[in-house]
C-alpha positions as CSV (number, residue, x, y, z in Angstrom):
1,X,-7.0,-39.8,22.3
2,X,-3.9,-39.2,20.7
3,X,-0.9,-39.0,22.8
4,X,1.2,-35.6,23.7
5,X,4.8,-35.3,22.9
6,X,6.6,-34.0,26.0
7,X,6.6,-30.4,23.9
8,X,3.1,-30.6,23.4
9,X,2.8,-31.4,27.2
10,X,4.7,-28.7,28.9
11,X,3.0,-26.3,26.1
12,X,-0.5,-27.8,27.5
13,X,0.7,-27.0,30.9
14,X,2.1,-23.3,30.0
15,X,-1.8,-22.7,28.5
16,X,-3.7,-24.6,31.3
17,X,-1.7,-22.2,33.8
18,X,-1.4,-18.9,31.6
19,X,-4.8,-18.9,31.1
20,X,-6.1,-20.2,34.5
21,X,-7.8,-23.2,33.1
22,X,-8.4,-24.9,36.5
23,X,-10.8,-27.4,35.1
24,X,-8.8,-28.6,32.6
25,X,-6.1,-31.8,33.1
26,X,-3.4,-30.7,30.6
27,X,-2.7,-34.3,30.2
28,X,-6.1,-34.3,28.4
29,X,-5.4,-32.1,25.9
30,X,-5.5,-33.7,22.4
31,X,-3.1,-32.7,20.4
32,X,-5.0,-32.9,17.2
33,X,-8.0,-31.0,18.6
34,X,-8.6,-27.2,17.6
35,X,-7.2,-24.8,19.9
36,X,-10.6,-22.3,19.7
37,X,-14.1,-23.2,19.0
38,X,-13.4,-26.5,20.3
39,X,-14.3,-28.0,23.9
40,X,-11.4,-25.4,25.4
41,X,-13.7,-23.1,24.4
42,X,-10.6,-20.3,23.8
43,X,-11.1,-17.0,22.1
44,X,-9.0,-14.0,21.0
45,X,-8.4,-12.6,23.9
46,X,-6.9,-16.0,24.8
47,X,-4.9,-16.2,21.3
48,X,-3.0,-12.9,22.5
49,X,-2.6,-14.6,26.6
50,X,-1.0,-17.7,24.9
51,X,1.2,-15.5,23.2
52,X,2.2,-13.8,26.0
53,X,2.8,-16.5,27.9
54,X,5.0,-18.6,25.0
55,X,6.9,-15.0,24.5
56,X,8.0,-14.9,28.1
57,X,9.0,-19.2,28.5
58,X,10.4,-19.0,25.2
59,X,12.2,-16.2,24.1
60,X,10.0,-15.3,21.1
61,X,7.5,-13.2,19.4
62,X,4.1,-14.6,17.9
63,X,2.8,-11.9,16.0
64,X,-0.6,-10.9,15.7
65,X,-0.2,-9.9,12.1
66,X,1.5,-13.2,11.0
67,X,-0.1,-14.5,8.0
68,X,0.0,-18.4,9.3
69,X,-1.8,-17.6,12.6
70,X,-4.9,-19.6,11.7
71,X,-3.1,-22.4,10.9
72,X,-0.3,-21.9,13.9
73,X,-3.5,-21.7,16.3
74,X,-4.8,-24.4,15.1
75,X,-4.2,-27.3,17.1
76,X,-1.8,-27.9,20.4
77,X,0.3,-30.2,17.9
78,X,0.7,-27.0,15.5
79,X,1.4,-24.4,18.1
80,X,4.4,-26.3,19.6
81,X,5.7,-27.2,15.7
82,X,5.8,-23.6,14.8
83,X,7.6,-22.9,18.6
84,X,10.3,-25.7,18.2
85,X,11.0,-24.7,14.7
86,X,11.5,-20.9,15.6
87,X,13.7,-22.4,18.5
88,X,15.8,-24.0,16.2
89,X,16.4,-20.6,13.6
């Protein structure tokens, strides 16, 4: 299993705990793996959670209508790209 950057880890942990994933070791997480339809078994309803969550430790908005959401979803690894490089504008 691929290994998490220390982004990708504290973003593992904000989900695990946002979304009251007991079950699941953040740690775990692969960063590669898809965020829904995959073993975390995530939905929509989840989608808007995370984004609550991410808007209130990071100090910005993830859009519902944005047209990269599938691919900003996609994967632990791509969710915490898109959040460092919004950091950064």
């Amino acid at each position: 299993m691929p290994t998490q950057t220390a982004a990708e880890h504290e973003l593992a942990l904000l989900i695990v705990d946002a979304l009251n994933l007991e079950t699941i070791d953040p740690a775990q997480i692969d960063p590669h793996a898809p965020l829904f339809g995959g073993d975390l078994g995530l939905d929509s309803i989840d989608a808007l959670e995370i984004a609550l969550a991410v808007s209130k430790r990071y100090g910005m908005q993830l859009r519902s209508d944005h047209p990269d959401n599938q691919r900003i979803f996609s994967s632990l690894h791509a969710l915490s790209e898109h959040i460092e490089r919004e950091r950064t504008v």
